[in-house]
N, C-alpha and C positions, 0 to 999 in steps of 0.2 A: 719393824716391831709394831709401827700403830696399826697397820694393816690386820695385822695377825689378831691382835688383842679385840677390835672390832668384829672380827668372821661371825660371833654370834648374832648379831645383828642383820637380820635377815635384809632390810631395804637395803644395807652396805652392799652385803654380797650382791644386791642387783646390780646397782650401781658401779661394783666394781665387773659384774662379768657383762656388763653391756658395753665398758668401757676395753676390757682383757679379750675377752672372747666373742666379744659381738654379739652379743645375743640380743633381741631387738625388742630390751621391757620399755622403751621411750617410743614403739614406733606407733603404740594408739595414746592417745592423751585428748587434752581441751582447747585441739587446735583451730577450732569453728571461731570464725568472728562473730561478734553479739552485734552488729552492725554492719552488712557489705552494701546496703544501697545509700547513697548519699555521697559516696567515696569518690574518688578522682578516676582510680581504677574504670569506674562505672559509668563516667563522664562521657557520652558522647555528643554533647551538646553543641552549637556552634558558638556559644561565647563563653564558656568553661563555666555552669553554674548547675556544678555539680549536683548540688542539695535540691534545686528541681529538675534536674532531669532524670533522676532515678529516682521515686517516692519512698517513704515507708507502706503509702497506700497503694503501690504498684507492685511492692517485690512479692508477696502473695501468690502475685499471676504471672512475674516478670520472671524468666531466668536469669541468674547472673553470667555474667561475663570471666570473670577471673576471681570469685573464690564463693563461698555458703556463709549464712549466719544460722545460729539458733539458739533454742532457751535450753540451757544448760547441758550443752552436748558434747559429743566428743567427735574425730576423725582420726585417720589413718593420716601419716606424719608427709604426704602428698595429697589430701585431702581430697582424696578418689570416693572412698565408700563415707559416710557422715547419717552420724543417729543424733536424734535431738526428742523434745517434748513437743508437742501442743495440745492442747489445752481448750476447754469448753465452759462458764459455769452456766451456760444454757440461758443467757441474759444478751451477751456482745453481736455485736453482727459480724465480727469476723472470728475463726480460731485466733488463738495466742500461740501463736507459733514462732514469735521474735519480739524482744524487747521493743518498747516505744519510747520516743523520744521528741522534739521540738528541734528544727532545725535553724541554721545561725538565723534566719530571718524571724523568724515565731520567737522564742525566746527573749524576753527583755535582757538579759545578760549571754545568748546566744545560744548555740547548742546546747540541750542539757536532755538525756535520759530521764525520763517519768516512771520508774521503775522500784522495787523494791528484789533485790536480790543480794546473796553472800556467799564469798566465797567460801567456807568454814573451812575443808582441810583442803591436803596431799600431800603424798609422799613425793619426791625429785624423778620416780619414774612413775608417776601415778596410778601405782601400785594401790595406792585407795585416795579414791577422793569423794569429796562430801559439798553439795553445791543446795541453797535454798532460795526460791522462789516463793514470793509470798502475792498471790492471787486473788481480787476482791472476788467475792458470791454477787454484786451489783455488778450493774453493766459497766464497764469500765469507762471512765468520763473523758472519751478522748478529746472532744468538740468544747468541757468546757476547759481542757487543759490550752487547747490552741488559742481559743479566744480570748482568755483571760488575762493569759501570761502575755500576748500580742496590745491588750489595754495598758497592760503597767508600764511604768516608765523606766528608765536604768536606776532613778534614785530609790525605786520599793523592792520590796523583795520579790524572790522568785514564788511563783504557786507553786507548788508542789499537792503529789497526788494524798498525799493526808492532809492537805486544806479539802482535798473536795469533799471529804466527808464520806468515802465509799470505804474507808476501814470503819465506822463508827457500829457499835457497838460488837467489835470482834467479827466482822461478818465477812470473813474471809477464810480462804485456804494456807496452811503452809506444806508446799509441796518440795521436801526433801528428792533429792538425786544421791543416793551411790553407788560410785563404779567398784568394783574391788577386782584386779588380777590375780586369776588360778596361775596363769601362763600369760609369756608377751602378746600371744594373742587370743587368749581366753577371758574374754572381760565379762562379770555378772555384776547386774544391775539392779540396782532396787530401791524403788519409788516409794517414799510413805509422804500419802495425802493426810493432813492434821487437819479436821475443821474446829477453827478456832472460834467459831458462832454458838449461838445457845442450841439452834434448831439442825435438826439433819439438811443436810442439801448434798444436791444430785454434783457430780464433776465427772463430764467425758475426757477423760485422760486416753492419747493416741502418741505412742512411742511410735518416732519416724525414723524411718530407715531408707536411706537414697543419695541415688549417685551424683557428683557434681555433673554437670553440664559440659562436657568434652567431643562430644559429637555434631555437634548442631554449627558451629562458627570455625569448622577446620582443624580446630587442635586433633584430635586422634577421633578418623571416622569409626572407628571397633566400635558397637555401642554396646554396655557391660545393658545385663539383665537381674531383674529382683524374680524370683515366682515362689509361689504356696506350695511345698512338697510332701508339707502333711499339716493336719490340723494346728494353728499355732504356732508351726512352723514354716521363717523366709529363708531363700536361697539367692546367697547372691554372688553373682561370678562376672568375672572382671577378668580379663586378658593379663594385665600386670601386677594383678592383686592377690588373684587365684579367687577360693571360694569358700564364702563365710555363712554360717546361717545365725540367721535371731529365733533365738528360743520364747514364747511368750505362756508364761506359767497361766492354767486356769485353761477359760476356752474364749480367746477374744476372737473380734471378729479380724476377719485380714482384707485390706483396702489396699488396691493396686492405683497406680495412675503413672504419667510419666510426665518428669522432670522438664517440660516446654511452657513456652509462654503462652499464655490464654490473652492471643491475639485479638480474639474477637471482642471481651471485657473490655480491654486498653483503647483498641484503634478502630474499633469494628469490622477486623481486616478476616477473612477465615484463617479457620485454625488449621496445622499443617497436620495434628492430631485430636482424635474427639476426645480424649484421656488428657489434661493439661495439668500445669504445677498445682492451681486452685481449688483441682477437685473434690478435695475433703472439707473444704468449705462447702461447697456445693451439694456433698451428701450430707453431709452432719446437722448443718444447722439449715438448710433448702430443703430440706428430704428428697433431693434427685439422686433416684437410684441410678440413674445413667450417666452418672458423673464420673463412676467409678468402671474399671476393666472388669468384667463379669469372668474374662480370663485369667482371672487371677495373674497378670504378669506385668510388667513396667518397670522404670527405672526409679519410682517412688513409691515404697508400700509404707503403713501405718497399723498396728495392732491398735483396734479399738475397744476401749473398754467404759463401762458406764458404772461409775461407782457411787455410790449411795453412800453417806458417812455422815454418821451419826453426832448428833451436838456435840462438842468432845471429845469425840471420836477421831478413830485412825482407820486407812483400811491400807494395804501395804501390796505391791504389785511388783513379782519377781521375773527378770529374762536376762536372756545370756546371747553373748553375741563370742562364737569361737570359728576361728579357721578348721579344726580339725573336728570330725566327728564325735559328739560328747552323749556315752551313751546311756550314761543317768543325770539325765540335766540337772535336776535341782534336788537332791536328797542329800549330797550336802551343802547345798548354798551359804544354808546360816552358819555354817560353822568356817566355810572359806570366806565368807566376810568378815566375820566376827575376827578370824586369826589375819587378817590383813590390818584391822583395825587394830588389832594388839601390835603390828610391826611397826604401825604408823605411831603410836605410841609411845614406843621405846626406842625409834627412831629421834623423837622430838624429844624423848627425855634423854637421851645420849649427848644432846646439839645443844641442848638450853643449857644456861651458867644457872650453877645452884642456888646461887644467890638470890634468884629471881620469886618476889613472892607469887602467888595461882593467877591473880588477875594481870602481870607482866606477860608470864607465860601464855596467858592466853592470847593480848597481843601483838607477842614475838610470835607465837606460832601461827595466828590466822593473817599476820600480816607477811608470810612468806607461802602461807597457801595462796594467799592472793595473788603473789607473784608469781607464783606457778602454774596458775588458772590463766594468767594474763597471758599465757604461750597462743601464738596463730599462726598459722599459716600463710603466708604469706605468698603472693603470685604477680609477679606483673614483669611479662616482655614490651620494654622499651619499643625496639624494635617494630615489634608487628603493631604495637599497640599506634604509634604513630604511624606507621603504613596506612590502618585506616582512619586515620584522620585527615591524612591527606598532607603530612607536616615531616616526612622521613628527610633531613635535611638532601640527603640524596636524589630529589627527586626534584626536577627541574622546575614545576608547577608548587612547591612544595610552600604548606601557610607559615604564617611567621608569626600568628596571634596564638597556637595553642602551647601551652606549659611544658616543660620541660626534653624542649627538640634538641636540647645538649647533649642530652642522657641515651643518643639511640646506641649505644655498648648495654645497656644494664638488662639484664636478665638475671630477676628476686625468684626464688625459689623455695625457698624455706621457712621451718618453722621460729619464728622469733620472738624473744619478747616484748610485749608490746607497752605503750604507756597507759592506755586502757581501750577495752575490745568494744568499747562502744563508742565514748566521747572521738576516741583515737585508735582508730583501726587501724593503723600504721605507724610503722617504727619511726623513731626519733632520733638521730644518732645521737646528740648528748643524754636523753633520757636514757638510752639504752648503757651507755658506759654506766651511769648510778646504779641500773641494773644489776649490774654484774656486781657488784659489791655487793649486793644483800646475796643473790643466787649464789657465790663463793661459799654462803653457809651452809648450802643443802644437795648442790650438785655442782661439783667445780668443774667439772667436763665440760657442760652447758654453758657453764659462765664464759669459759675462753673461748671459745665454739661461736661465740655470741660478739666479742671483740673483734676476732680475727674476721670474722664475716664481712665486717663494714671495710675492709682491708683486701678484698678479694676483688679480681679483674673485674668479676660482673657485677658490682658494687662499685667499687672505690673508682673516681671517675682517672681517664689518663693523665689527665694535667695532676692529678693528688690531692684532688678535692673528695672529703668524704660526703656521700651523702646527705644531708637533711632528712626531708620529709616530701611524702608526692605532692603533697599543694604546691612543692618549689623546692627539688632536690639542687639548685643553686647558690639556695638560701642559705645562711653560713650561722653554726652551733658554734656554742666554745668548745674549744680541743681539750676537751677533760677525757679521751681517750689514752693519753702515754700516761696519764696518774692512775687512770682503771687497769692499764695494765700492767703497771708498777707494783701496783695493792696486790692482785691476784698472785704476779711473780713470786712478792716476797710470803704472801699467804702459805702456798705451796709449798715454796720454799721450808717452811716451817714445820709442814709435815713430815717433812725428810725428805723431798722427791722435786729439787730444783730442774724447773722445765727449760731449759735454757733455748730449746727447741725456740718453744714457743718465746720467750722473749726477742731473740733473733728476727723472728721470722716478721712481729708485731714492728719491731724496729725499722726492719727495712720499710715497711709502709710508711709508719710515720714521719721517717726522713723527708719522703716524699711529699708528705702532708703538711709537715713545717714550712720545706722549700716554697710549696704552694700559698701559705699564711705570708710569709717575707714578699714574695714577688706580686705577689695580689693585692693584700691589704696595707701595705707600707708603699704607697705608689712616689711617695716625695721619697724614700728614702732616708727620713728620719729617726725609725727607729719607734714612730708611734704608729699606731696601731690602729683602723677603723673597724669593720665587719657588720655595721647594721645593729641590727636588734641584737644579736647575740643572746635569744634565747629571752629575752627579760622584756620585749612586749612594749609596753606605754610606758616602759620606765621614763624615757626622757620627755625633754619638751615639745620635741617633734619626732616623727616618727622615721628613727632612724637606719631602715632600711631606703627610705626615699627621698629625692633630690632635698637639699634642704630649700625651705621658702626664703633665706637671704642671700640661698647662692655661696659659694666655698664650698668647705671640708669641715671634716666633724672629726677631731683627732680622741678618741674615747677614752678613757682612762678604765674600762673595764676590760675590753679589744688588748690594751697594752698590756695590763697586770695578765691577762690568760697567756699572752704569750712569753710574760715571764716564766711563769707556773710552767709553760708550757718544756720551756729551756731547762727549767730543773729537773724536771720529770726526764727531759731526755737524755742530760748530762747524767742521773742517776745511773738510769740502766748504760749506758756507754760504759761505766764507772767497772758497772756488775760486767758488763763483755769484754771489757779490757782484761783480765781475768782470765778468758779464754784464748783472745788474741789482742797483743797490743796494736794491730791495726785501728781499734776502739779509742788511742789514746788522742790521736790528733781530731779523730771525730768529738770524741769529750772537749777538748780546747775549743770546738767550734761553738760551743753550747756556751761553755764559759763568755766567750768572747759577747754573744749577741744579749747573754743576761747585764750583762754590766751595760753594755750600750742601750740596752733597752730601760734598766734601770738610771741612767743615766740621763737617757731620754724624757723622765716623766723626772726628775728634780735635779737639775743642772750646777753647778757651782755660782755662789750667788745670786740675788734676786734677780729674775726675770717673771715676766708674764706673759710668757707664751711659752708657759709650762703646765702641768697638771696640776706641780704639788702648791696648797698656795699656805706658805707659810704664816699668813696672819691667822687662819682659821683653823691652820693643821689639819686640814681635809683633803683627796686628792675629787677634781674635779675632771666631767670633759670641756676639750676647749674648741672652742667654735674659731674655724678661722676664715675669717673674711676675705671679698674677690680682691679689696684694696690692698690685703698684710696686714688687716687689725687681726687682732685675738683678743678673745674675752671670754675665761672661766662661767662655763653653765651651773651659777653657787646649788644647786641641788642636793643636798645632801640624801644619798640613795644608796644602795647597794655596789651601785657603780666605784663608789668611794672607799666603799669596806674591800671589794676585790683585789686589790694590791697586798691586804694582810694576807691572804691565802698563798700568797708567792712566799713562802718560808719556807724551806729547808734545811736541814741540821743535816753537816756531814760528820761522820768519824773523823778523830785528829790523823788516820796513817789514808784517809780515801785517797788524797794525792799523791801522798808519799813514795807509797808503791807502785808507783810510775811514772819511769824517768824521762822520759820523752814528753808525756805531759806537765811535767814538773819544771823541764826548760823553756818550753812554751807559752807557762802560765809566766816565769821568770821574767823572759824576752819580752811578754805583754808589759807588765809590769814597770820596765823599763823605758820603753818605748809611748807609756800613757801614764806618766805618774802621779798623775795630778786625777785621773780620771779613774784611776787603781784605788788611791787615797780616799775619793769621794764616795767610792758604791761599795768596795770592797776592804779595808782597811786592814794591816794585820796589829793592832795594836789590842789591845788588853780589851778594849771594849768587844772586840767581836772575837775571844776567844773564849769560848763559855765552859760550862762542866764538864768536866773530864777532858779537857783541852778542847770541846768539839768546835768544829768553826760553822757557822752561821752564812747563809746566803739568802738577802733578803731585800723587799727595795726598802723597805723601814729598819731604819737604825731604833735606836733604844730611846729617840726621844720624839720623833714619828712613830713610834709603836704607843706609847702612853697616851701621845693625842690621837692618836686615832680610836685607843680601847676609853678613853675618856665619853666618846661621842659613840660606841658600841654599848657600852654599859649602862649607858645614862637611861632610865626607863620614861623619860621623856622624849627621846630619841630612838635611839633603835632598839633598845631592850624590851620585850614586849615580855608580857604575863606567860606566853609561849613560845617564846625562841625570840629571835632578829628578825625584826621587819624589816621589808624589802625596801622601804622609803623612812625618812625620819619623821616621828611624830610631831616636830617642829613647824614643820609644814601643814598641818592643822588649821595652827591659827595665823600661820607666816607662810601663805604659800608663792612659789617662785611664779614671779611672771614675767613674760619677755615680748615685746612688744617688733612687729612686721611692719611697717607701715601703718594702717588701721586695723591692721590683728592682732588680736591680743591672745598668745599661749599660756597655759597657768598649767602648775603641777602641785596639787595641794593632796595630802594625805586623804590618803581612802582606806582604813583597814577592812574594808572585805569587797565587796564586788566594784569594777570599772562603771564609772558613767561617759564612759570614751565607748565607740567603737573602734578604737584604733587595733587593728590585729584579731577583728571580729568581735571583739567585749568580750569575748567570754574567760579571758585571765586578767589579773590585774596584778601589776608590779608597783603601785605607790601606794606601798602600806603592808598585805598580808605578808603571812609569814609562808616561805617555803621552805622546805626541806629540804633538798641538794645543797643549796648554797648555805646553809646552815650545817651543813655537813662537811663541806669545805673550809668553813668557820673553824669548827671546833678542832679536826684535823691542823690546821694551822697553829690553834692554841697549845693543842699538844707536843707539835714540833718546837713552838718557840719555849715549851716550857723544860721540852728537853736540852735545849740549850742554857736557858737562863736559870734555871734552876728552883729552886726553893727562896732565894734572897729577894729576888725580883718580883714583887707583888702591888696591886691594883686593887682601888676602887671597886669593887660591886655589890649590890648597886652604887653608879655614879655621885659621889656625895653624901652615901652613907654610912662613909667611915668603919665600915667595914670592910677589910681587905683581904683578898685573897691571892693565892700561887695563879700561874695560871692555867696549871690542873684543875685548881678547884674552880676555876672561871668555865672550864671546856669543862667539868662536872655540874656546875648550874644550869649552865646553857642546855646541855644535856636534858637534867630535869626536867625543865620550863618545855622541853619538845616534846617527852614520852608520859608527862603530865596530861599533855593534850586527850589522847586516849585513853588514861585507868580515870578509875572511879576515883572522886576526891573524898573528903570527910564525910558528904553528903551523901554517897552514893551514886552522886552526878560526874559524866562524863564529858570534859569542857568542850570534845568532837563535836556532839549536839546538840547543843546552846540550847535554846528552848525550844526543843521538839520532847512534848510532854511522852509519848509515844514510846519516842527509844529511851528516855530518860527514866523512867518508872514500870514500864511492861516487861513481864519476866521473861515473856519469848520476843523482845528486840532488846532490852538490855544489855546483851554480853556478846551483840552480832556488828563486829566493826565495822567500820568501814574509812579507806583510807584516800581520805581527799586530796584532789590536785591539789592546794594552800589553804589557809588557816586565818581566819580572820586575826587581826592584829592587836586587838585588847581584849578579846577573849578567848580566842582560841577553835572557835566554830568553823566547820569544815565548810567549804567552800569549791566552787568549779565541779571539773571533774570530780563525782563520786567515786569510783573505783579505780585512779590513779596510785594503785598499791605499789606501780613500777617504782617513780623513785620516793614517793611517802613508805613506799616499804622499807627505805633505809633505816624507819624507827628498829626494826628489828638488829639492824647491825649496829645501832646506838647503844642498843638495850644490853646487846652482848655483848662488846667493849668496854662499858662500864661495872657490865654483870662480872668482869673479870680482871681489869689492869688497873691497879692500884696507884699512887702516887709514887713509891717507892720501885715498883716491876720499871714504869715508864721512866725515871730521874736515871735509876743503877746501869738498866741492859743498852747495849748498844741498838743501833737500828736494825742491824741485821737480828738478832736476838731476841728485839722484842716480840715480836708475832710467836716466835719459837716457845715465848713462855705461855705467851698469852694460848696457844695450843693447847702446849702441856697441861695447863690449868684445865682448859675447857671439858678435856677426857680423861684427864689422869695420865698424859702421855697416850690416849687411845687414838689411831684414825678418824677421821670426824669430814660430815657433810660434804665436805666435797668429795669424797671418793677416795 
């Protein structure tokens, strides 16, 4: 029925016949990295130092190896053919043909893009999308960007490119991009250059069109060809691709060259061709007519155009890039963009909760275009890739210092979401699970497509480890994968249309990936937990991916609570498959079995200390254990501490009931541990909650109050903008732990690291993040479905003000999606004092979604365009936009998503397909 009621909805019916019928509206989009040199991919250095051995000032002339970047472009969903900008304002000594940036070294708080860009729309098949770049008319300050920001120290801020003074007085360009599709593969294009300066100025704008690089280093000898077949029109044919032409309205000029390195620039070595990747440098701003193929042919042409735009002014530049012959190119353009823009429209008004007032909505909707934007392509064989390095473990001579020679199975292939295309041109496996929960709102296809990925042979490693990331696919994320795809399950679910496929099939991976966490990470066989950083950086007092400096074990109390979480997640869906076959029932018993011992693990019967939980402080801590058998709690209070609440789950009072086999099993446990049954799990009145439901949790009801005691308190972790990642406490009480004559300290920082620990460029003592804040309030929800209405707290701590703890996970809420609307001032607390975006009416209402958040005010921080899991603002926005106190206390869990649907469309089909 939602299906049906949807069909007017034009982007639905994409989305549903790409999905039904295959028809391929996803196979062009914004699959281009805005970043491929600096990368690992890229790396062939002999001591892995990535960031200088492939430059930003070399990729110009440099080919890449395994993928493209560019300023606001798009590819083919194999990233064969690739159209992008660059850019002239007849000032730079190079085009801007790619974002700039400071690499970990340069940067006083490490990598950071020097850039101004937004993602503004798209639709889930990017059916219309809207991208702005905003371009100084000065020379761009790249020298004194390097220089400056290399004097500062980690305690000052970063420079940024509006300290240098080259936006001042308006003197700049806003160069609009968008794509809008006739057809899956009829994409028209259309550029509007704004100058926002009082005086006209000149902008060489050169639409680029070109092949990746697949010929030259053995991947496939065929070499695809671009040529000129008639004025302002390119031809471009490709063995796999077939053949597309770029339509270029007006009469520009057409620049041929080919896609090779300009050996001779780099090494002074000759060139293998007189046509190189640099060319259009060399014509445009050199005046070397001979830079360019007079043949009009290559594997990289460029439509030049020189446009003159008036103070004020606009001047607007129309082409069309289509597989099949288009034999009135542009007489209706404006009206097939225009009616793309209307679908993207009603597409977004279909998906947003009415509730939401114009500045939410705007938001919610540019913060899932930004996730959409964030799509790349992805490429890299393990395999060969280590062959030439000389490291295939298979190879008798073979090195032992290069990265990732575990991984020689993996061959990445696809397009993914990324955590950001510049800071993070590569997938993240925990970032990507938080992914998938906001993408559940606009393409649910995608979102599971995207799960199941990390889960697949030439991914998921044999032992059942999931990948990380390429600096060290070794390196171990939290397993918030079985919760990502428990959310989606039951999301779907909801629509009418339970994938049980797909649950299954996720299932069987994760088995593997649990087994892998047990046998890995639990090497004493306790039942506690290590894993390293796990994602959270300098959280501790040493850095806990490495040998510690007192020598022992590091038993973590964040490592444990995940893979609490992680048993609930799994025993749910067992729950959901039992169902299908009660083979699922002794597998659910296994899950039970490891949550209690795990739980039991981190607060034992009786005082002990050489535990987690420490009952004077009602905190859980990690505990450090010594080569002698001492132990002693790391008192930090951090995030590490809060991770235990997030292990809550609420089940229906019949989830056991209806299965007798596991019903005996839990009995026979029972029986057989009853002291140990009593302590984690209890069935007495205290954990039987509303509507009978029973509670699985490591916090009982008086571990839950001290814990939300020290969550709530806005001296601790309550910030003006969500939970901070460290307590405020640590301010002016910071922990120190003393080596010998070293002395460690972890004192609150709410915005940038004065560590390099993990590069500097994030910081976990202090700001605020969003994932784990999302995991928060998720917990609050569950607990409050059990505990109900009676059970009320503190917030703020001490303010005598009390609330359910709906309305806790409703504050919490607030205090995150506050961050970016406008307050009473008309100030957006994203950019703290940047007078700029905070008062200018063309950056005002142009988000942007940062890696973390400063922690007492709310100032965006790190990565600028980590819209991956800061995009979850959106699925905040519409959770709240819609489930009430009363939807969430009444409906069971199977139910709730099912209302919260219903609500969202009126019973209509919605975003995901």
């Amino acid at each position: 029925m939602a299906e049906q009621v949807l069909i007017d909805v034009a982007e639905q019916k994409r989305l549903n016949d790409a999905r039904e019928a295959g028809i391929p509206w996803k196979k062009w989009g914004p699959y281009l990295s805005e970043r491929q040199w600096g990368t690992v991919r890229e790396d062939y250095s002999e001591n892995g130092d990535a960031w200088n051995y492939f430059t930003h000032d070399q990729a110009r002339s440099r080919v890449y190896r395994w993928g493209e970047d560019g300023l606001g472009g798009i590819c083919d969903d194999k990233q064969r053919l690739c159209f992008a900008l660059a850019l002239w304002n007849e000032r730079d000594p190079i085009l801007k043909e790619r974002l700039y940036g400071l690499t970990n070294s340069e940067g006083n708080h490490g990598e950071d893009v020097k850039e101004y860009y937004f993602y503004i729309d798209s639709t889930p098949t990017h059916s219309y999308m809207k991208y702005l770049y905003k371009y100084p008319q000065r020379e761009f300050p790249y020298q004194d960007l390097v220089e400056t920001n290399r004097r500062r120290s980690r305690e000052e801020f970063e420079y940024e490119l509006l300290d240098t003074g080259v936006f001042d007085d308006d003197r700049y360009f806003d160069v609009f991009v968008e794509y809008a599709k006739e057809g899956p593969e009829d994409v028209l294009i259309r550029i509007t250059v704004h100058n926002r300066g009082p005086e006209a100025a000149r902008l060489r704008l050169l639409p680029t069109l070109w092949f990746r690089n697949t010929w030259s280093r053995g991947e496939n000898h065929r070499k695809p060809s671009l040529r000129e077949v008639a004025p302002g029109v390119i031809e471009a044919s490709h063995h796999e691709l077939g053949t597309y032409r770029l339509y270029g309205d007006g009469d520009p000029e057409l620049l041929f060259t080919e896609n090779e390195t300009n050996a001779q620039r780099l090494w002074g070595r000759p060139n293998a061709s007189p046509y190189v990747k640099d060319a259009f440098h060399a014509y445009i701003i050199s005046g070397r007519g001979d830079a360019v193929n007079p043949a009009k042919v290559g594997t990289k042409a460029a439509a030049h155009y020189a446009l003159d735009v008036p103070g004020g002014g606009s001047r607007t530049i129309r082409l069309r890039l289509a597989a099949a012959g288009v034999d009135d190119v542009f007489s209706s353009f404006e009206g097939i963009v225009e009616s793309r823009i209307g679908d993207a429209d009603e597409f977004y008004r279909r998906i947003t909760p009415q509730s939401l007032n114009d500045d939410e909505r705007r938001v919610h909707r540019q913060a899932l275009a930004g996730l959409l934007w964030s799509k790349q392509y992805y490429y890299f064989d393990l395999e060969h890739w280590l062959r030439e390095h000389s490291s295939h473990p298979l190879l008798d001579s073979a090195r032992h210092d290069v990265r990732n020679t575990e991984w020689v199975h993996m061959l990445n292939s696809d397009v993914i979401s990324m955590p950001d295309k510049w800071e993070y041109p590569w997938y993240a496996a925990w970032d990507l699970a938080f992914h998938t929960i906001s993408l559940a709102l606009v393409d649910f296809d995608f979102a599971k497509e995207q799960l199941l990925l990390m889960l697949r042979s030439l991914y998921f490693h044999p032992n059942g480890q999931i990948p990380a990331y390429e600096w060290n696919f070794s390196d171990v994320n939290p397993p918030v994968h079985a919760w990502a795809t428990l959310w989606l399950y039951r999301y779907e679910q909801a629509l009418g249309r339970a994938d049980i496929r797909f649950l299954e099939r996720s299932f069987q991976g994760l088995m593997l990936n649990f087994n892998w966490w047990v046998n890995r990470k639990d090497p004493a066989g306790r039942n506690v937990f290590a894993g390293g950083f796990l994602g959270l950086d300098n959280i501790g007092v040493f850095d806990r991916s490495a040998q510690l400096p007192t020598g022992g074990s590091l038993e973590q109390a964040d490592g444990t609570a995940w893979m609490a979480f992680y048993c609930q997640c799994m025993l749910d869906m067992a729950l959901i498959l039992c169902e299908y076959d009660p083979m699922y029932e002794e597998i659910a018993f296994k899950f039970i079995q490891h949550f209690i011992w795990i739980a039991y693990a981190m607060d034992r019967i009786g005082e002990n200390h050489d535990e987690m939980w420490d009952e004077e402080d009602g905190f859980f801590y990690d505990l450090l254990r010594l080569p002698d058998g001492q132990t002693m709690r790391l008192k930090v209070r951090s995030m590490v501490g809060l991770l235990p609440l997030c292990a809550s789950t609420v089940f229906d009072p019949d989830a056991l009931t209806r299965f007798p086999k596991l019903l005996e099993l839990v009995a026979l446990f029972r029986k057989r541990h009853p002291e140990l049954a009593s302590h984690v799990a209890p069935t007495d009145e205290g954990f039987i909650g509303h509507k009978e439901r029973r509670l699985l949790s490591i916090l009982n009801k008086k571990k839950l109050e001290q814990v939300l005691g020290y969550l709530l308190d806005e001296n601790e972790f309550l910030g003006p903008h969500g939970i901070r990642s460290l307590s405020r406490y640590h301010l002016d009480h910071p922990f120190t732990f003393w080596v010998g004559h070293q002395e460690y300290e972890v004192r609150y920082l709410p915005a940038e690291s004065n560590t390099g620990m993990f590069g500097g460029n994030s910081n976990w003592r202090g700001p605020v993040w969003m994932p784990v804040n999302m995991l928060i309030v998720r917990a609050l929800m569950n607990l409050y479905n059990f505990y109900g209405n009676e059970f009320k707290v503190q917030c703020p701590t001490g303010s005598g003000r009390y609330m359910t703890l709906f309305e806790v996970a409703q504050e919490i809420t607030r205090r995150l999606t506050d961050t970016f609307l406008r307050d009473k001032d008309g100030r957006r607390p994203v950019y703290g004092g940047t007078v700029k975006f905070q008062d200018d009416p063309h950056w005002r209402d142009l988000i942007l979604f940062y890696e973390y958040f400063h922690g007492d005010n709310g100032a965006g921080l790190g990565a600028s365009h980590q819209t991956g899991w800061t995009g979850l603002v959106s699925t905040l926005l519409d959770l709240f936009g819609r489930v009430n106190a009363n939807i969430l206390l009444e409906t069971t869990r199977a139910g709730l998503l099912s209302r919260v649907v219903k609500e969202q469309v009126g019973g209509k089909q919605t975003g995901g397909n």
